[in-house]
Every structure is written in C-alpha cells, then in structure tokens.
C-alpha positions in Angstrom: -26.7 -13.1 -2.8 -26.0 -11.9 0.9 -23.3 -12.8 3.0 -25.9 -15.0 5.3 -26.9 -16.4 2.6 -23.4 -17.8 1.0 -22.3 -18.3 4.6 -25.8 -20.7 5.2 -24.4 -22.3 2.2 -21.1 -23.2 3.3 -21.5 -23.4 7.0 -20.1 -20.2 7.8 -21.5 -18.2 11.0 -22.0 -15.0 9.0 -19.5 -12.6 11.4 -18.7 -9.3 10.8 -14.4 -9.4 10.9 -12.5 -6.6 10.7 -8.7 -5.6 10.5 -7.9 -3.9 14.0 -5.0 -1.8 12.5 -1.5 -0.9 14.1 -2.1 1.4 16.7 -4.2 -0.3 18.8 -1.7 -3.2 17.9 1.6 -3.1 16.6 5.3 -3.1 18.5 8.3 -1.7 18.6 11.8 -2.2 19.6 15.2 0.2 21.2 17.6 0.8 18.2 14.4 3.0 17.2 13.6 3.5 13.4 14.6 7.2 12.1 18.1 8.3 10.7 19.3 7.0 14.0 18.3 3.3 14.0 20.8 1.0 13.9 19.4 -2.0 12.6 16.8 -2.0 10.2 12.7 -2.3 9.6 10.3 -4.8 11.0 6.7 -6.4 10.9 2.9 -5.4 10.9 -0.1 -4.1 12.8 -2.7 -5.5 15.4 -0.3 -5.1 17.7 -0.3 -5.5 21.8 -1.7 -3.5 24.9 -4.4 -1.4 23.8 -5.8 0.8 26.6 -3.1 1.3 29.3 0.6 1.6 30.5 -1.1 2.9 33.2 -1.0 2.8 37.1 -3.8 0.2 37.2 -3.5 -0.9 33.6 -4.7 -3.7 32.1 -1.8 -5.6 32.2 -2.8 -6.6 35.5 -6.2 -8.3 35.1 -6.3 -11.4 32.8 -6.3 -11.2 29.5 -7.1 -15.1 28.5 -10.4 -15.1 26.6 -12.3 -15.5 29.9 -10.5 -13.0 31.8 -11.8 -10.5 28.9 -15.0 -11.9 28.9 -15.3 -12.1 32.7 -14.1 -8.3 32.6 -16.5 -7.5 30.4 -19.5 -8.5 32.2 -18.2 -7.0 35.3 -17.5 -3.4 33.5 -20.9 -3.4 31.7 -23.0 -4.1 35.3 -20.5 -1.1 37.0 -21.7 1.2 33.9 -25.5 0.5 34.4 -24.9 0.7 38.6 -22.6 4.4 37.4 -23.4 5.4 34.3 -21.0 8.0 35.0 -18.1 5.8 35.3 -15.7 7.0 33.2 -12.6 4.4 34.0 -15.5 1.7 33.8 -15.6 2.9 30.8 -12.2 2.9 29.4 -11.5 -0.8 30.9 -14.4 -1.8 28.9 -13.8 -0.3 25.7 -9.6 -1.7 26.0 -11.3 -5.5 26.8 -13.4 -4.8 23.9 -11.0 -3.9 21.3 -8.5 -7.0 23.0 -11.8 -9.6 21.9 -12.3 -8.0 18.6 -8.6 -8.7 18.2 -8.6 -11.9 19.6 -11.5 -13.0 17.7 -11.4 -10.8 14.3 -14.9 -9.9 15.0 -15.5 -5.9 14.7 -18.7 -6.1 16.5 -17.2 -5.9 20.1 -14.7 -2.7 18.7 -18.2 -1.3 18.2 -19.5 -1.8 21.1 -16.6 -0.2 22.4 -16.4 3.0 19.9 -20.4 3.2 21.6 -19.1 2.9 25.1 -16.2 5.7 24.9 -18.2 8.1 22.9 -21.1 8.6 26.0 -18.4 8.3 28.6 -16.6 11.2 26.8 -19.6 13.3 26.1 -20.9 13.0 29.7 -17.4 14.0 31.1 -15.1 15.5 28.1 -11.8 15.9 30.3 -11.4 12.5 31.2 -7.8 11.8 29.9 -7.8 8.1 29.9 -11.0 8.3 27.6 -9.6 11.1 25.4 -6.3 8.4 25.0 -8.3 5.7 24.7 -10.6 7.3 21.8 -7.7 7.6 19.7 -7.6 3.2 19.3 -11.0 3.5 19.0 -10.4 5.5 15.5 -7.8 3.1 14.9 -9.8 0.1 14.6 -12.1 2.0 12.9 -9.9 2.8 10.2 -10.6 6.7 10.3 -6.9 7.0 11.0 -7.2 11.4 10.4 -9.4 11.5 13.4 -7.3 9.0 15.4 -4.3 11.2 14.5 -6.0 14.2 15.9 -7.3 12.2 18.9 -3.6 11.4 20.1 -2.4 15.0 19.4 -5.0 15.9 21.7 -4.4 14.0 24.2 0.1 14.4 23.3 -0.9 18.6 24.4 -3.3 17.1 27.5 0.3 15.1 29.1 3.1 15.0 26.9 4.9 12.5 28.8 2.5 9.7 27.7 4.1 7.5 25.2 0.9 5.9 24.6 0.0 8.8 22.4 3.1 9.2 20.4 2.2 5.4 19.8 -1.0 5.9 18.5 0.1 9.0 16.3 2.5 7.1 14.9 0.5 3.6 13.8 -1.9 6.4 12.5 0.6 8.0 10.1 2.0 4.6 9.0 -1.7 4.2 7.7 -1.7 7.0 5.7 1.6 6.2 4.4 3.8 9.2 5.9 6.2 7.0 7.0 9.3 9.4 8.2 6.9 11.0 10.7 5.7 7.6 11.7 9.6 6.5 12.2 10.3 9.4 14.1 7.4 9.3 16.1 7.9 5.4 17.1 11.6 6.5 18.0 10.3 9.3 20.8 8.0 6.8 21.8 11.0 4.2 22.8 13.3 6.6 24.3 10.4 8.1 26.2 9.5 4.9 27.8 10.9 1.4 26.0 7.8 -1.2 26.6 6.3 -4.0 24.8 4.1 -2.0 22.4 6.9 0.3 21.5 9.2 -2.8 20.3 6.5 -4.0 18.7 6.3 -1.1 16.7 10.0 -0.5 15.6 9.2 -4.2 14.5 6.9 -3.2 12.1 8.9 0.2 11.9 11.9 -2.5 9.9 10.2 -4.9 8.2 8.2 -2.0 6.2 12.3 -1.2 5.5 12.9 -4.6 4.6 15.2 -5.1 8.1 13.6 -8.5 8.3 16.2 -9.8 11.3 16.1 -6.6 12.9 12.0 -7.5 12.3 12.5 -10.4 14.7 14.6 -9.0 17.4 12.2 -6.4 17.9 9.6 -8.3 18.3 11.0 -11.1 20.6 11.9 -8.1 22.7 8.2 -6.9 22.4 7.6 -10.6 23.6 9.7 -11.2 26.5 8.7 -7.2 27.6 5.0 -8.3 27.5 3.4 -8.7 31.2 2.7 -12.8 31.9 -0.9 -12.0 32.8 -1.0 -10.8 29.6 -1.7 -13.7 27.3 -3.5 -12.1 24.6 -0.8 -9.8 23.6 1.9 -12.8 23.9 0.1 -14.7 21.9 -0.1 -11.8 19.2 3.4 -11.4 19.7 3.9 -14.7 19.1 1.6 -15.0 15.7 3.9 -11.6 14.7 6.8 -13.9 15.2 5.4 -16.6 13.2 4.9 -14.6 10.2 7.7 -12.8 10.1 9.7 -16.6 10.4 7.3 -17.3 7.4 8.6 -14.4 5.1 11.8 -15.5 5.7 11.2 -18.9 4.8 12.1 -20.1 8.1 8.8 -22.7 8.6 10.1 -24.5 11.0 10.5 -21.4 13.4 6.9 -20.2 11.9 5.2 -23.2 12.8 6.7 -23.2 16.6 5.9 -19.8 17.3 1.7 -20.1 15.9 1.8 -23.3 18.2 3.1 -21.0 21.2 0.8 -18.7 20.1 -2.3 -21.0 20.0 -1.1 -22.5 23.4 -1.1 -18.4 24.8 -4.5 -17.9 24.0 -6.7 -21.2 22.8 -8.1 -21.1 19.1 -6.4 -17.4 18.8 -7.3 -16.7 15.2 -3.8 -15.5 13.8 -2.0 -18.4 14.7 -4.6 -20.7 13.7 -4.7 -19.3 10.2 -0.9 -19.0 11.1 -0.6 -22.9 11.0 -2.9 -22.9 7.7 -0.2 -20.8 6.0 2.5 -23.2 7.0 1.1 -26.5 5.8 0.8 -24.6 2.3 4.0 -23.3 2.5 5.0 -27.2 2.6 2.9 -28.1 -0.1 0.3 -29.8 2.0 -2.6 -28.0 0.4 -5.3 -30.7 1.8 -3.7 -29.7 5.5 -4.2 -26.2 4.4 -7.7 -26.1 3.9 -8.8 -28.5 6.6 -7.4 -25.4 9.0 -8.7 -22.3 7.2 -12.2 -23.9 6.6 -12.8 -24.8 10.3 -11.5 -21.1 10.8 -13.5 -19.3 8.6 -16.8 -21.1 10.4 -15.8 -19.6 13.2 -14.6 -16.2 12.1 -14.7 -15.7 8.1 -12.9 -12.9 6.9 -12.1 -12.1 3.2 -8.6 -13.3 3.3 -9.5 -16.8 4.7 -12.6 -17.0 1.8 -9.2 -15.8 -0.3 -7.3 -18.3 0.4 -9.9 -21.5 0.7 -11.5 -20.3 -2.8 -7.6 -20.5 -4.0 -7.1 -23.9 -2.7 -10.0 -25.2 -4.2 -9.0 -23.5 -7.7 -5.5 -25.4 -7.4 -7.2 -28.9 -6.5 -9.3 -28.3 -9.8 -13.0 -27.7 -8.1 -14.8 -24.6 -9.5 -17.9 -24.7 -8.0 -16.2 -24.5 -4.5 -13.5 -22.0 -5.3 -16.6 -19.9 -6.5 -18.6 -20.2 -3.7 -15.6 -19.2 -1.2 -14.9 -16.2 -4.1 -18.2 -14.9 -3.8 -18.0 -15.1 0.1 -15.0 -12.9 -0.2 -16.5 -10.0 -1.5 -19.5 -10.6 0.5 -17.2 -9.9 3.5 -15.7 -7.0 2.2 -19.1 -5.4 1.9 -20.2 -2.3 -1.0 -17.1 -1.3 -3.2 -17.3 2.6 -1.8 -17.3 2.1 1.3 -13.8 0.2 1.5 -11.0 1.8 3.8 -8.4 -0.8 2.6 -7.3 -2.1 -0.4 -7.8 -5.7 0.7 -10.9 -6.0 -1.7 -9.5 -4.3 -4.9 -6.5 -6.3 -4.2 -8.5 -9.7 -4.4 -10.7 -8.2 -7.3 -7.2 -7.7 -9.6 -6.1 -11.0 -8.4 -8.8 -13.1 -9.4 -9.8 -11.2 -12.7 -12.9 -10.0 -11.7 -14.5 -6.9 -11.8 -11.2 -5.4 -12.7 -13.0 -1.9 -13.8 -14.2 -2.1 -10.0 -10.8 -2.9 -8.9 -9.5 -0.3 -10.4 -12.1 2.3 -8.9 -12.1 1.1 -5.0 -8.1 1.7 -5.1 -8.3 4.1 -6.4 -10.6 5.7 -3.8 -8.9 4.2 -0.8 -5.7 5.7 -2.3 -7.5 9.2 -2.5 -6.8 9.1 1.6 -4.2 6.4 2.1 -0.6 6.6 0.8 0.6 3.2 2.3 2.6 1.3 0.3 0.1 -1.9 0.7 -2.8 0.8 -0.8 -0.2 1.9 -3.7 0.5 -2.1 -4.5 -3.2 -2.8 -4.8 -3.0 -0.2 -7.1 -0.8 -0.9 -9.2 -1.6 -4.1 -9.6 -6.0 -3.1 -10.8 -3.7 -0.5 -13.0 -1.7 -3.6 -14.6 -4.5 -5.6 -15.0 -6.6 -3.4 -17.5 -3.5 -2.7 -19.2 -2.8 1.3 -17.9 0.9 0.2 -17.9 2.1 3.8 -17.0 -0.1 4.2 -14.1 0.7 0.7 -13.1 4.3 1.6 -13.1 4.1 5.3 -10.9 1.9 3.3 -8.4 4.4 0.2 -8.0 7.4 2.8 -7.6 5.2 4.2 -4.7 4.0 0.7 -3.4 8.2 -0.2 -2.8 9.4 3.0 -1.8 10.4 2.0 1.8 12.6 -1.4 0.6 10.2 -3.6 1.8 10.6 -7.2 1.0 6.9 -7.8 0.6 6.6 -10.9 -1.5 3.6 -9.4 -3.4 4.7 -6.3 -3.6 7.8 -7.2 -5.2 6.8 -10.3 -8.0 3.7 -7.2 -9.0 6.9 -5.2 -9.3 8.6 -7.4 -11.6 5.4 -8.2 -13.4 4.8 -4.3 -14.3 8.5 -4.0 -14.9 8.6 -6.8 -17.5 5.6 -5.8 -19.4 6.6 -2.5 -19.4 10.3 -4.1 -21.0 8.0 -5.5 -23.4 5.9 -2.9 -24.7 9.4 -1.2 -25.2 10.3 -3.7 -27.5 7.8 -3.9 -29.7 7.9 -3.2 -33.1 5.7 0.1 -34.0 3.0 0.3 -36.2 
C-alpha cells in the first residue's frame, strides 16, 4: 500500500517529514564540552539560527510563520527579477530550512538544497552560500559532505564560528564525538551565541550532564534575538524535553506551552504536550494531540506512537493501520540514513531480518550512539546476543542517560547473564 493511500485512510495529508539534524539546529552553552568543561553534557539536534550571525542576518527579519513565509515570497520574486542574486539566495534557502524545521516537512529543505546549488554554480566564491551549503548537507543527512562544506568555508574565514558549528553537529552525526566536543568548545570561546549554547546543550546531555543540559539551553534561550520566534520556540521544545527526561512534567509541560505560544501550532511542542499527557497516564489525552498532529505533519515517530496507544487501549486494527503508516514514512529499507526505521522495526517485531540489515547499513557510515542502540537492539531481537552486546557497549559509550538506550542495555545484559547460566548440553 502507499503512503497516500494509508494516509487517505486515516486522514492524514500524506507529507514528506524529515529530521533537520543538529547543525542547522542544535545549541550550545560557555563552560564548553572537551577536557575543559566544567559541568557536564546536554540535549539534541534541530537546533536554532540556521543561515547567519551575520551583519544583516536573519535574526533581524521575522521569523513567526508568516514572517518566513512573507520572506519567502519576497526572496523567490528578487531571484526571478536577479537570478544572479546570490544573498537572495542564501536568505531564501536559511527561511527555507527555518519552515521545514518549523513544520517537519522536508520539502521546503529541498527547495532550498535547489536554490543554493544554482546560486553557487553561477557564482562559486560567494562565502555566505559556500557557509550556508554546509546546513544544506545537514538536513540532508549527508553529514561527510556537510563536514567538508564547513572546512571549506573554516579555510575561506576562519574567524566564522558558524562553521566550526556546523563541523561540529556534522561529526556528532557520525559519532566522533571528542572532535565534535572540541569543535563546539572553539566555537563558544570564538564567539558565545545562542546556537553555540545550544550546542554544548546537546554537547552534555549526550554525557549524561542532564542539569548542565538545561542551563545551557536556557542560556541558548535568553541569548536568542526576540524577533526571533522560531528558534525560541525550538529552544523552548529543547527545554521541554529535556524537563521530560528528567521526569520533571510539570516544567515540560510549561516550556511546550511557551513554546506553542512562540510560534502557533509549532510541531515539537505540540507533540511536546502529547508526550506529557502520557507521561501522566492520560493515554486518551495522548492520542487526541498526536492524531490531530500527524494530519497535519505525519512523521514515523508520531504513526509510532498513535499505533502504540492504540495497541495499549486493546484496538488492533488501528495500531496496525498507524504501524503500516510508519514505515510508509520511512520510505525503502536502503535508502535509510538513520536508524529511526530499524529501531521501530526491532520494536514492534516485525521484519526483524530487515531490522537487522537497515542498521546495519546506516551503521556502515554512522557511529552515533542512537545508530549503535538501534543496533543492538535488531541484534537482540534475532538472538545474535554477542553482537547485540559489542553494539550496546558502543550505543552507551558517552554516559548518556538515554532512557532507551539504557533499559536495551539492561535487556542485552540480562539475557546475556542468562545464557551464562544455563546448563550445557
């Protein structure tokens, strides 16, 4: 069945939703994250202003949904009026990446890899482009190429934190997390700004420094510019689930509430507000909120989670039908560039053969600790106990307190204990 097809079925407008990753998103904060940080590790990507610290940046034009929309329109008549337009250009692809953020909708990320790509080839030594290129690879997951991209443009003006930030959400993608750390620290003592707490956020809460997780990003969100109300209201929704991890609801529910005041029907903190309610047990509240979401914006995780609620209030033919949905919106097995899909697959018992496989081939580039989990767990599920093991070693290497990461952990760990003990023969 195709995804229009299962979406016709449930009412969901078949969208195309992507995870925008860190780069282009996450934040950081000043104690920095290497052998020199003094507090500890923080919370997660999609992160804060994408295109610009710069002299005319962003952070001065309105980033509500109109103002993005508005700026939009007005950068795509400048491009046909001056093709040649490179800084039409850039401010088109940075709102562009800010909606498909805003919306989880990949289309408009698209549009803008489309947009940077002819500005660059018509005038290859435009700087801003070449820094902008490198979120561009971000979102679209090639995080090698985004890697390169920054490097570039690190040797163009190596005074622009910008690009250390990129490099660095880049390498926390493919798992090499020291360089990451040390990048993130050059980019806060270079120039401490709202993306650079944001990322020594993340930077701690992959070390398990879940307070230190929150003061970065409440510095990340009081550094953010007040025109800026998409990336407060991500900064926010970062707050929110960070507050969740920690059990803290009541502080999680406040900040998705500021976050949904920020920026109207903002995506992360509705789903935000879904997590809450069944965190309390309120599964009914729960799925009221992720079912009107996913009609707007389905993505795997919400199908995830709807298909799960369903399961728990006993209704099979429902939980299916949002099941089936989920893999519909991961899209072919191959052609996965997160673990998202295998993780589901191992979750659910199905397909576990393909669960095993697409990990295994997102692994093959990735060495993130989320990639090595998903892993581990397809691994545990057929029974390759060993491999399960060396994988889930990997997946916690950092000291995150990951609440799946750690109870796959002690899953492996015990059925490892028991194969141990059983008799022989």
């Amino acid at each position: 069945m195709t995804t229009s097809r299962v979406c016709r079925r449930i009412g969901v407008a078949p969208t195309i939703a992507v995870a925008i990753v860190a780069g282009t998103l996450a934040a950081v904060a000043p104690p920095l994250v290497s052998g020199r940080l003094s507090r500890s590790s923080s919370r997660a990507p999609d992160g804060a202003s994408f295109g610009s610290d710069r002299a005319q940046d962003v952070v001065a034009r309105p980033t509500s949904s109109e103002g993005l929309r508005q700026r939009i329109a007005a950068m795509e008549q400048r491009l046909r009026d001056h093709p040649a337009d490179a800084g039409a250009a850039v401010l088109l692809a940075d709102a562009l990446l800010r909606l498909a953020r805003a919306t989880t909708d990949g289309r408009p990320a698209n549009r803008a890899a489309t947009v940077l790509t002819a500005a660059l080839r018509d005038t290859p030594a435009h700087y801003d482009a070449l820094r902008m290129l490198g979120a561009i690879y971000l979102s679209q997951h090639r995080f090698l190429d985004a890697l390169e991209a920054a490097r570039r443009a690190r040797d163009r003006q190596p005074d622009d934190a910008w690009n250390y930030g990129v490099m660095g959400d880049a390498l926390i993608e493919l798992g090499d997390y020291d360089r990451a750390f040390a990048t993130f620290d050059t980019m806060v003592a270079m120039r401490p700004s709202a993306t650079a707490y944001a990322r020594v956020a993340y930077a701690r809460e992959l070390r398990g420094d879940l307070d230190g997780a929150v003061d970065s990003m409440q510095m990340a969100e009081q550094a953010a510019a007040a025109e800026d109300s998409e990336a407060r209201a991500w900064y926010a929704a970062q707050l929110g689930e960070l507050y969740l991890h920690m059990g803290r609801l009541d502080e999680a529910d406040r900040e998705y509430r500021r976050s949904a005041f920020l920026y109207p029907n903002y995506p992360h903190a509705i789903a935000g507000a879904g997590k809450v309610k069944a965190a309390r047990g309120d599964r009914d509240g729960a799925l009221a909120i992720y079912v009107e979401q996913a009609k707007r914006t389905p993505t795997l995780d919400l199908a995830w989670r709807i298909g799960d609620l369903y399961a728990q209030h006993g209704n099979a033919t429902e939980s299916e039908r949002y099941f089936e949905l989920a893999e519909e919106l991961a899209g072919p097995d191959m052609t996965q560039t997160e673990a998202n899909l295998a993780s589901f697959l191992a979750d659910h018992d199905r397909r576990l053969p393909d669960a095993v496989k697409i990990a295994e081939h997102v692994a093959a580039s990735r060495r993130d600790i989320f990639t090595a989990d998903a892993l581990a767990w397809a691994y545990y599920k057929v029974g390759r106990l060993r491999e399960a093991v060396d994988a889930s070693e990997r997946a916690c290497r950092t000291g995150t307190r990951d609440d799946r990461i750690r109870s796959h952990a002690a899953a492996i760990r015990a059925a490892i204990a028991r194969e141990s003990t059983r008799p022989s023969g």
